[in-house]
C-alpha positions in Angstrom: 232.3 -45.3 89.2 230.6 -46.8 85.5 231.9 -45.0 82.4 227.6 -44.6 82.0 227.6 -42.1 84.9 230.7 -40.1 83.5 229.1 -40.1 80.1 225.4 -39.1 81.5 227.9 -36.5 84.0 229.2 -34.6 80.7 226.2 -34.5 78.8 224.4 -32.9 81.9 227.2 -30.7 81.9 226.8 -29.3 78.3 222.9 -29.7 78.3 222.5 -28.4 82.3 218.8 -29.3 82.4 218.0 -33.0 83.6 214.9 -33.5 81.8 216.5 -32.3 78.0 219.6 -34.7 79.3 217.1 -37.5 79.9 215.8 -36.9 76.0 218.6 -37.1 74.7 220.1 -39.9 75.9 216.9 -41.9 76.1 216.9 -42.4 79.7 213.9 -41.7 82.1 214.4 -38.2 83.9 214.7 -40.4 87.6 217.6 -42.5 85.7 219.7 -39.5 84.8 218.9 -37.8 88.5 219.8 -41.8 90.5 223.3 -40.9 88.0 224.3 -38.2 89.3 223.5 -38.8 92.6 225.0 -42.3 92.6 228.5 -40.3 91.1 228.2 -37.5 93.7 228.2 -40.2 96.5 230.9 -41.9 95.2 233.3 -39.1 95.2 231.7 -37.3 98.2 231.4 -33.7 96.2 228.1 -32.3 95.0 228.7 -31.6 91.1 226.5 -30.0 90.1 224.1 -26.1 91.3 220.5 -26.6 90.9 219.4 -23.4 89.6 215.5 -23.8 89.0 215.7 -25.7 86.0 219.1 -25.7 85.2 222.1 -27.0 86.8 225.3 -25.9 86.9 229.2 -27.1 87.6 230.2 -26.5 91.1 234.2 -26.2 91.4 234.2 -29.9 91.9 232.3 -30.0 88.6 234.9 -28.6 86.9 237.9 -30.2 88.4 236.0 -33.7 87.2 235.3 -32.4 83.3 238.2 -32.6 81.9 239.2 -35.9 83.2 235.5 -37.4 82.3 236.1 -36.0 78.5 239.5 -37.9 78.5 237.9 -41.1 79.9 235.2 -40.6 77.2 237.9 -40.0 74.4 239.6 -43.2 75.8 236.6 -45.2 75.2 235.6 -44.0 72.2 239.5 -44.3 71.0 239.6 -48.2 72.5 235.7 -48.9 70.4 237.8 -47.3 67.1 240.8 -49.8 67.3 238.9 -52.8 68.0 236.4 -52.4 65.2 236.9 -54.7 62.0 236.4 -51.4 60.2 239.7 -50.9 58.7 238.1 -47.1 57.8 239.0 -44.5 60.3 235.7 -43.8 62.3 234.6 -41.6 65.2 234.5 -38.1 65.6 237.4 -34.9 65.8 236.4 -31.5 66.9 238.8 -29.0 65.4 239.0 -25.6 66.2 240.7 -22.9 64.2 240.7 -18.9 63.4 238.1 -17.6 61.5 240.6 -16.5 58.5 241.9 -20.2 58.8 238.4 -22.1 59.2 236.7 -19.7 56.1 239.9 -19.7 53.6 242.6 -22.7 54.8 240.5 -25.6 55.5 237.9 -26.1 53.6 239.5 -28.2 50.6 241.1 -30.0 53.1 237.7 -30.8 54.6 236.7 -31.8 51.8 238.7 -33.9 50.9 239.1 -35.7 54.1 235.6 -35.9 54.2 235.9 -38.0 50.9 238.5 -40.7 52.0 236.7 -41.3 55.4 233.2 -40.8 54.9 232.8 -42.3 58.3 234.4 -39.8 60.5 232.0 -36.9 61.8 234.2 -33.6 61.2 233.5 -30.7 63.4 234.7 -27.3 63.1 234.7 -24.5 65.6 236.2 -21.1 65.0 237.6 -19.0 67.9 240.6 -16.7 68.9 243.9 -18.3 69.5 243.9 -17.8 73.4 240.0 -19.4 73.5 241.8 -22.2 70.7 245.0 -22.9 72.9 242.2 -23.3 76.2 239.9 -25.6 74.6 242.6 -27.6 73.5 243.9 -27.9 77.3 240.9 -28.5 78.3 240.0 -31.2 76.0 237.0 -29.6 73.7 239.2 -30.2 71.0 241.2 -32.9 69.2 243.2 -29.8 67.7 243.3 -26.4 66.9 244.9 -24.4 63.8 246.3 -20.8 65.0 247.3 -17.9 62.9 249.6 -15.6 64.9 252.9 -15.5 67.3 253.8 -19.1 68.4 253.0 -19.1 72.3 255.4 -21.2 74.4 254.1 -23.9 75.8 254.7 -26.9 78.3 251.6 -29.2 77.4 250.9 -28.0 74.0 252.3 -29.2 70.7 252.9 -27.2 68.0 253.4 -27.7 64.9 254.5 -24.9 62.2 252.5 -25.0 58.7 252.7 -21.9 57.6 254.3 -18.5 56.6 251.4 -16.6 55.8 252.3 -13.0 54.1 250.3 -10.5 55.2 249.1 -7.1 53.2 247.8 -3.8 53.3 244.7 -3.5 50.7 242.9 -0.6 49.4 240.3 0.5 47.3 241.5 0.6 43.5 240.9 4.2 43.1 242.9 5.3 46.8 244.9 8.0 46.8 248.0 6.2 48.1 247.7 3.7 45.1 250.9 4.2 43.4 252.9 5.2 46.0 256.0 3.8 47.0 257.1 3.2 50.3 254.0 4.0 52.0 254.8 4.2 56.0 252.4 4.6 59.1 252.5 8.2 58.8 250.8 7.9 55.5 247.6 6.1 57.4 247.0 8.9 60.0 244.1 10.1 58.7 242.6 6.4 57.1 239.9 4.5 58.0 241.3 1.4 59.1 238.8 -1.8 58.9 239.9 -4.4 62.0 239.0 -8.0 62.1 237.8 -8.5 65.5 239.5 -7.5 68.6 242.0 -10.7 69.9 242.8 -11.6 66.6 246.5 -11.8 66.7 247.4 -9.8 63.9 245.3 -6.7 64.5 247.0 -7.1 67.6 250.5 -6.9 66.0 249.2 -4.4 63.3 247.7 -2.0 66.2 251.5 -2.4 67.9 253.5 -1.5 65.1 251.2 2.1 64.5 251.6 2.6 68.5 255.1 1.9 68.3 255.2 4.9 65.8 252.8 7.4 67.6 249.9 6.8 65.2 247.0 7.0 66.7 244.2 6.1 65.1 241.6 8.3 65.0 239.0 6.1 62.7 238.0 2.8 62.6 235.7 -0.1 62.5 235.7 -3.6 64.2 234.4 -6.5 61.5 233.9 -10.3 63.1 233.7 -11.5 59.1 236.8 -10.9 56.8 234.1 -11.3 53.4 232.4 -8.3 55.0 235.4 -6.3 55.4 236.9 -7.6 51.9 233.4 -5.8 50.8 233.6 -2.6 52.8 237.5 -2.1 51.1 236.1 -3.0 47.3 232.8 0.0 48.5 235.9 2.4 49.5 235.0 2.8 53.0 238.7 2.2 54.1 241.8 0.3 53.8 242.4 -3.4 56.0 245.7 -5.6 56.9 245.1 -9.1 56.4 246.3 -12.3 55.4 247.0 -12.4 51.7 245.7 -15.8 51.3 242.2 -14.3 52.7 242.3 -11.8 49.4 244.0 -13.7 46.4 241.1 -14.0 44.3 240.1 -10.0 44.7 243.4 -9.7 44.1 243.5 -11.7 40.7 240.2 -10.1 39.6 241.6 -6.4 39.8 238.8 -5.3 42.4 241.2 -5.1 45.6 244.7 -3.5 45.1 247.9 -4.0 47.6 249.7 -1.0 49.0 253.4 -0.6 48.7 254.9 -0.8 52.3 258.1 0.7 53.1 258.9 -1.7 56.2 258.5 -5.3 55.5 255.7 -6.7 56.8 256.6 -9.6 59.0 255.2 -13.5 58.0 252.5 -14.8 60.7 253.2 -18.6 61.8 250.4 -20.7 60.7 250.7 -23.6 63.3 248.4 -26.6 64.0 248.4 -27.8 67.7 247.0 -30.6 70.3 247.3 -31.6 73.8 250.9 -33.5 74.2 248.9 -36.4 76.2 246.5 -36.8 73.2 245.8 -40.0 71.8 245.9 -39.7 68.2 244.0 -41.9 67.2 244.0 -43.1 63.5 241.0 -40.6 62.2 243.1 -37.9 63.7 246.4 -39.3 62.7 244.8 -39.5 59.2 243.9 -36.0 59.3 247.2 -34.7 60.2 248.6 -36.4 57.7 246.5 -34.7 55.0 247.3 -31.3 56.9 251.2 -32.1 56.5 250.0 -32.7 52.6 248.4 -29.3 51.8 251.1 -27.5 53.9 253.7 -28.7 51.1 251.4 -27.4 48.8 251.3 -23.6 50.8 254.8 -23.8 51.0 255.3 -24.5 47.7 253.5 -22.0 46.3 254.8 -19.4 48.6 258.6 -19.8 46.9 256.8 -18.2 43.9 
């Protein structure tokens, strides 16, 4: 087995078309097909479905992936340390929550970016349960979660993070003012979700149940900015994480609602696979991670 046909294997596997594999790798279509072939006689399993065109993972396929991508982050980790470079180099794939990805990392992508200019950064939003998967499964280097921390036995987490979270309204709402507002009070609102699986519409929907609310409108948003929007028109009132509205807050053109119950804090937590190699591009951006999570903390105790 040559590291070539694993690496040809996985891009095959993300590509599934042989002829778009052989472009992109700059082998001859024949090359890429002698491969596989060679690979799948080897290990005595057919790999991949030929579906017209496209291929697909067979069950054997998929058993093989995640141990390929390790072998490829293996040999891309062992090229890293033996390079004179004494900069960081490579590539991480981070994953985080859309709240986290739009509002959390980018200074910290920034200024990563600016110490290792060498390092390709790539960011992929997702839910925490799709996060915690791709991180088993080796898609990512790491992922940053908002929400309850999940037991596990092969994960490492790490907390960051008490995020506070708030009920916003228009400024002109009629429960602005109101002390002690409770989940009787929202009976009748138009409640604006962030998209379903996110953790704390999860917990937010849980707490009304919990209290025989049932609510009779609402509206699903996949983009906090449009839901920010929506609030500020007066279309209805949202629960999200206060570092997601700070600014609106500042300006006067969001205003928080006085909750009788305290709100609980959601765990911001980073976390990666406990048999990853950290290598020293992702060891570099951890570090920077721990840095800014001082500063969250910090300014939390305010």
């Amino acid at each position: 087995m040559e590291f070539r046909q694993l690496h040809t294997f996985l891009t095959l596997a993300e590509i599934r078309g042989f002829t778009r594999t052989a472009e992109w790798l700059g082998y001859a279509q024949s090359s890429v097909t002698a491969q596989i072939q060679a690979l799948e006689e080897e290990l005595g399993v057919k790999l991949f479905d030929r579906l017209g065109k496209k291929v697909v993972l067979t069950e054997a396929g998929e058993k093989l992936l995640p141990v390929a991508q390790e072998i490829q982050r293996l040999h891309d980790y062992a090229k890293e340390l033996v390079r004179d470079s004494k900069e960081p180099s490579g590539t991480l794939v981070i994953g985080a929550t859309e709240s986290l990805a739009a509002y959390r990392l980018p200074p910290i992508i920034q200024s990563y970016r600016q110490r290792f200019p060498q390092v390709k950064l790539i960011l992929r939003p997702g839910f925490c349960s799709e996060l915690r998967n791709d991180v088993r499964e080796g898609k990512l280097d790491m992922s940053f979660l908002l929400g309850p921390e999940v037991p596990s036995t092969d994960l490492i987490l790490e907390t960051l993070a008490l995020e506070k979270m708030v009920l916003i309204a228009p400024n002109d709402h009629r429960l602005i003012g109101t002390k002690g507002i409770d989940a009787h009070d929202l009976q009748k609102e138009m409640i604006l979700h962030t998209e379903p699986g996110s953790s704390y519409r999860m917990s937010f929907e849980q707490y009304l149940k919990s209290h025989n609310i049932l609510e009779h409108q609402s509206g699903d948003f996949w983009n906090i900015e449009a839901i920010k929007s929506c609030v500020i028109s007066g279309l209805g009132i949202s629960y999200l994480p206060k570092f997601t509205i700070e600014s609106e807050l500042r300006e006067n053109k969001l205003s928080e609602l006085d909750w009788k119950d305290p709100i609980p804090a959601v765990s911001m937590h980073m976390t990666y696979h406990k048999s990853k190699v950290i290598s020293p591009a992702l060891r570099e951006w951890m570090n920077l991670v721990l840095e800014h999570a001082k500063l969250w903390q910090e300014a939390q105790a305010y």
